[in-house]
C-alpha positions in Angstrom: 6.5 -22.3 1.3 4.3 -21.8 4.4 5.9 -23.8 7.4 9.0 -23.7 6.5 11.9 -23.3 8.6 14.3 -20.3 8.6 17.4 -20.9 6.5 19.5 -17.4 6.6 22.8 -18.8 5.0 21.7 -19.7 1.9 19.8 -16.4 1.3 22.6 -13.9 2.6 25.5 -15.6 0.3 23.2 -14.4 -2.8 22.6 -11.3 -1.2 24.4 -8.5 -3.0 22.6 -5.7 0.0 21.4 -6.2 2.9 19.4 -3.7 5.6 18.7 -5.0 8.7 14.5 -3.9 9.7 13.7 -3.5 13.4 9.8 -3.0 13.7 8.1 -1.7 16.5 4.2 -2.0 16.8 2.1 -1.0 19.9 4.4 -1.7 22.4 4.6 -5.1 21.7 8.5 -6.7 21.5 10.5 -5.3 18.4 10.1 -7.8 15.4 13.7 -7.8 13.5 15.1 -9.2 10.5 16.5 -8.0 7.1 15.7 -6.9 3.8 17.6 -8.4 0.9 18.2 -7.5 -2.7 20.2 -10.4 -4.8 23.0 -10.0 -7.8 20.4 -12.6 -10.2 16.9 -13.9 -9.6 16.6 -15.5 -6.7 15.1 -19.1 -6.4 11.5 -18.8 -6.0 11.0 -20.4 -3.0 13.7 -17.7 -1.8 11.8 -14.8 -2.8 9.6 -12.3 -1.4 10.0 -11.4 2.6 9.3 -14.4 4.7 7.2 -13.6 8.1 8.2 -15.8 10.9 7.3 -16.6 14.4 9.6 -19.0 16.3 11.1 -20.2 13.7 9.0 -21.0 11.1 8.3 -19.2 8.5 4.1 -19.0 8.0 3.3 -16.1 4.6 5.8 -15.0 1.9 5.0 -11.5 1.0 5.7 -8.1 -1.0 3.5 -6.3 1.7 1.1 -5.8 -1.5 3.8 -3.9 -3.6 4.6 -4.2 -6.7 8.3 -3.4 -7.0 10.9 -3.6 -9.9 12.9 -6.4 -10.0 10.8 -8.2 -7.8 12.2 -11.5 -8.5 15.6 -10.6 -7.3 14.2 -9.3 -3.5 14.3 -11.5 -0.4 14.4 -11.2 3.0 12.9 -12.2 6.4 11.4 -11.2 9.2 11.0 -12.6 12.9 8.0 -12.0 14.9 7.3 -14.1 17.8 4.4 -12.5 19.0 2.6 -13.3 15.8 1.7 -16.5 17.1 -1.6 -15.5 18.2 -2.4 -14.1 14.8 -1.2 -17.7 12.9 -4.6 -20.1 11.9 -5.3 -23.1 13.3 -3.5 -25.3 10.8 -0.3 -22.7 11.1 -0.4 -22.3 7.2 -1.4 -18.6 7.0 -2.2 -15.3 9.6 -5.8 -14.5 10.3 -7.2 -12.1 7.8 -9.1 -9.3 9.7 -6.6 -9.7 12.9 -5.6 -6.7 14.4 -2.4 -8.0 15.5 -1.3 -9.0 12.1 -3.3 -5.9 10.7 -0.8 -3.5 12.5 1.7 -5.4 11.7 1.5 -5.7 8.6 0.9 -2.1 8.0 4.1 -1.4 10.0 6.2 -3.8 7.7 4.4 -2.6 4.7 5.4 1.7 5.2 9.4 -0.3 6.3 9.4 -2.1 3.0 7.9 0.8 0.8 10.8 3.0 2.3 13.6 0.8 1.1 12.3 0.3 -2.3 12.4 4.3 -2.7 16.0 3.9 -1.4 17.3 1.0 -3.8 15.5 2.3 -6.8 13.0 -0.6 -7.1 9.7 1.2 -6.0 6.6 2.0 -8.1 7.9 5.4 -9.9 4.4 7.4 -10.5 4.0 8.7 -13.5 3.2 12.7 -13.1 -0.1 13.4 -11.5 -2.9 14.0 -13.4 -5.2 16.6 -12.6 -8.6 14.8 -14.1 -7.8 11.9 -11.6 -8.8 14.1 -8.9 -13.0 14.0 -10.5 -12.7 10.1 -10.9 -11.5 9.4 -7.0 -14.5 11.8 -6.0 -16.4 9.9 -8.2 -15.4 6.4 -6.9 -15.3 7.6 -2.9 -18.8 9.2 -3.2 -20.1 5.7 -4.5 -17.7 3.5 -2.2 -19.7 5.9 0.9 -23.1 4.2 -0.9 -21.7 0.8 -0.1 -21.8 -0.8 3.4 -19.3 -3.8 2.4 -16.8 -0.7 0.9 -17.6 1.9 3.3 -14.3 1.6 5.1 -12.2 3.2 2.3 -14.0 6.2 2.8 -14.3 6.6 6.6 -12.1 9.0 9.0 -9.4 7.2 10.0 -6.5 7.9 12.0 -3.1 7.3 10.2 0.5 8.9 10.3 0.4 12.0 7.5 4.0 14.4 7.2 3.4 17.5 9.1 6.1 20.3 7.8 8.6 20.9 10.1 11.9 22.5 9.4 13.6 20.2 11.9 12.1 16.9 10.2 13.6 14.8 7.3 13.3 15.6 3.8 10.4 14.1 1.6 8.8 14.1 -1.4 5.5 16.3 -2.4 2.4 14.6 -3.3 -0.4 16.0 -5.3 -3.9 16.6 -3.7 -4.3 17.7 0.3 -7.5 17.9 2.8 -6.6 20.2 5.7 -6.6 18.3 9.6 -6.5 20.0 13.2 -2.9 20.8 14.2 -0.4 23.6 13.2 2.8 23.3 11.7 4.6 23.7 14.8 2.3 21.6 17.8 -0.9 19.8 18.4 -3.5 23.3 18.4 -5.9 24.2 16.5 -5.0 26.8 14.7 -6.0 27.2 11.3 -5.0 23.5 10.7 -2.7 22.6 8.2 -3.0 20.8 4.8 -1.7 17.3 4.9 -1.2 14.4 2.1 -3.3 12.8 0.3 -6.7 14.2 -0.4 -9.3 15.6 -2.9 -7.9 19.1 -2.7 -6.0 21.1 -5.4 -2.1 21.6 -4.1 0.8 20.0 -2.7 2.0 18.9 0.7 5.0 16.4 2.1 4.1 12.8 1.8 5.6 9.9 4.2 7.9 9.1 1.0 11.8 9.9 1.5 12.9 12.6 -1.1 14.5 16.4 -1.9 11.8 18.7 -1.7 10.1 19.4 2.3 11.0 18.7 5.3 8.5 17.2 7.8 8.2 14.9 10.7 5.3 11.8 10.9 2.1 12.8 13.4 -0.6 11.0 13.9 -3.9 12.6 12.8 -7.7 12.2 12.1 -8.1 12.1 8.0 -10.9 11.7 5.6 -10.4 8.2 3.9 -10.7 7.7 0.3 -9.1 6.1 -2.4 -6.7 8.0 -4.3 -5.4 7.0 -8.1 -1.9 7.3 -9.6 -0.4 6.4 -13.2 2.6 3.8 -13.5 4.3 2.5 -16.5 4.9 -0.9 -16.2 5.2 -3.0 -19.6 6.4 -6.1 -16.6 3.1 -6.3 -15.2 0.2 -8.3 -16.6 -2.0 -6.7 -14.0 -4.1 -3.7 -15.1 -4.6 -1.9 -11.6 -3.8 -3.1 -7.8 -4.3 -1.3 -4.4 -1.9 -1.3 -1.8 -4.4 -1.8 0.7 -3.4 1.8 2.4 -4.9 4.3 0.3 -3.4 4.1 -3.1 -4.9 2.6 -6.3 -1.8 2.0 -9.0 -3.3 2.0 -12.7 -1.0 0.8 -15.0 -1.2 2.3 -18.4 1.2 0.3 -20.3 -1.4 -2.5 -20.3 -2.5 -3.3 -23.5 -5.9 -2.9 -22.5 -5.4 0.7 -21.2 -3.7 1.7 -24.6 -6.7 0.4 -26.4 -8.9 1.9 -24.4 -7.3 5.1 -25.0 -7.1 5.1 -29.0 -10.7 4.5 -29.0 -11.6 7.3 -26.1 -13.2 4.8 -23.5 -10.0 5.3 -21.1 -12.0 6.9 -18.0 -14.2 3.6 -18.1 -11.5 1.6 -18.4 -9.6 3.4 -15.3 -12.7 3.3 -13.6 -13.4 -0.6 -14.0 -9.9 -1.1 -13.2 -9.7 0.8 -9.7 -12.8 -0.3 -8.4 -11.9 -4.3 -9.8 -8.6 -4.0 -7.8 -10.4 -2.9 -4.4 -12.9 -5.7 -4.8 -10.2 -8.3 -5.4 -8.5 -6.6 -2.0 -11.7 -7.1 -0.1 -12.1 -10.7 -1.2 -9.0 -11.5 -0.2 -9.0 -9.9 3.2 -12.4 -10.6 4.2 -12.7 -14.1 2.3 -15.9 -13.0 0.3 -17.2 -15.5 -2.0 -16.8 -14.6 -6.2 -20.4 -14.5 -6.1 -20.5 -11.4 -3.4 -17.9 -9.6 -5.7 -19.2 -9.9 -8.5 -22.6 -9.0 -6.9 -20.0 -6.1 -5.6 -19.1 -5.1 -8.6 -22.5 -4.7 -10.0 -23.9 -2.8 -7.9 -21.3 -0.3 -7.8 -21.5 0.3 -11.8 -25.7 0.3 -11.6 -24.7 3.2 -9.3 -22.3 5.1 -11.1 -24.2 4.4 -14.1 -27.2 6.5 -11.8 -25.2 9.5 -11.2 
């Protein structure tokens, strides 16, 4: 409920775990507070993590996940500084505000982290290698498209660099190689880094067994990138996470159809680029009309290639 004060008690005597969340972002004062997973579902006004600023709580939000279990997770977090980020009637933060923006992202990689450590996050199913021609296909149109062109600009972002001092993470599928070495900041021969349109592996920002790597920042090629989840629970046929990463779920009874009568690339297709379009309306408060205008032109350009 947007406005709504902060009550902690009644949401940590639910709680069956609790991990407290300190977030740093651009020098600004650490934002603290707590993520929370609950014994049963928790009462809806309860769930979701609650952003606040002195006091009140403004947005309720799964930092555009979709976890397991999603019912059952609470939590809040207090951010004073936010304030300057809040709209004028205090019911919502500014869409396209750098301040929440990096926030936001911040909270977001936090709260993907814990879900991978409680068991609750979007289990992948394996790769597949044809997903790697439809993301070329989809980035080389989104380049075509002034309103899309920012999923497919350079961008500089956090990527795992291997490093046999770092923590352990889990291997992605697809690389593009950056500037850097394995070892410092030269050039080198550059190393290959997570995601990207190339064949091969290399440590994502994901906890796991199989690399270790520490987070540096570098200059990437943006892009969309596409990965297959099983989820019976979700009425949704695709969603981005507003990173990087397009989630197509192929339990959807639309998908499955699809597949039996051999139209499953348009499907996966109409479902990515639908799920970036309903991100940009939402973020930059486009009107249905521009989407679907959106929408059209994209497929009257794909349809061209």
């Amino acid at each position: 409920m947007n406005g709504e004060a902060i009550a902690k008690e009644p949401i940590q005597d639910m709680l069956i775990r609790q991990d407290e969340v300190s977030l740093s972002v651009y020098g600004r004062p650490k934002a603290r507070g707590f993520f929370g997973l609950a014994k049963d579902i928790a009462p809806e006004v309860l769930q979701a993590i609650a952003i606040s600023t002195y006091g009140k709580i403004i947005e309720r939000t799964w930092f555009r996940k979709e976890p397991h279990e999603r019912q059952r997770i609470s939590g809040w977090i207090e951010a004073p500084y936010l304030v300057e980020a809040v709209t004028t009637d205090k019911c919502r933060f500014q869409t396209g505000n750098k301040t929440w923006d990096g926030f936001f992202r911040k909270a977001q990689a936090e709260f993907s982290k814990w879900l991978d450590e409680i068991g609750l996050s979007e289990k992948p199913a394996e790769r597949k290698p044809d997903f790697s021609n439809l993301e070329m296909e989809i980035n080389s149109i989104l380049r075509s498209l002034p309103e899309l062109t920012f999923f497919g600009t350079r961008t500089q972002r956090d990527v795992a660099i291997p490093d046999e001092t770092g923590e352990l993470g889990e291997l992605g599928e697809g690389t593009q190689k950056v500037r850097g070495t394995k070892s410092g900041e030269t050039e080198g021969e550059g190393v290959s880094v997570y995601p990207g349109g190339e064949p091969g592996q290399a440590p994502t920002m994901k906890p796991g067994i199989d690399v270790p790597a520490t987070p540096h920042q570098r200059t990437i090629r943006g892009g969309v990138q596409m990965l297959p989840v099983w989820r019976e629970d979700m009425e949704k046929e695709a969603w981005f996470d507003g990173e990087a990463t397009i989630s197509l779920n192929e339990a959807h009874p639309a998908y499955q159809r699809a597949k039996r009568e051999r139209l499953d690339k348009y499907h996966l297709l109409k479902s990515a680029v639908l799920s970036l379009i309903e991100y940009k309306l939402q973020k930059d408060e486009l009107s249905y009309q521009e989407a679907f205008d959106l929408s059209q032109r994209f497929f009257r350009l794909w349809g061209e290639q």
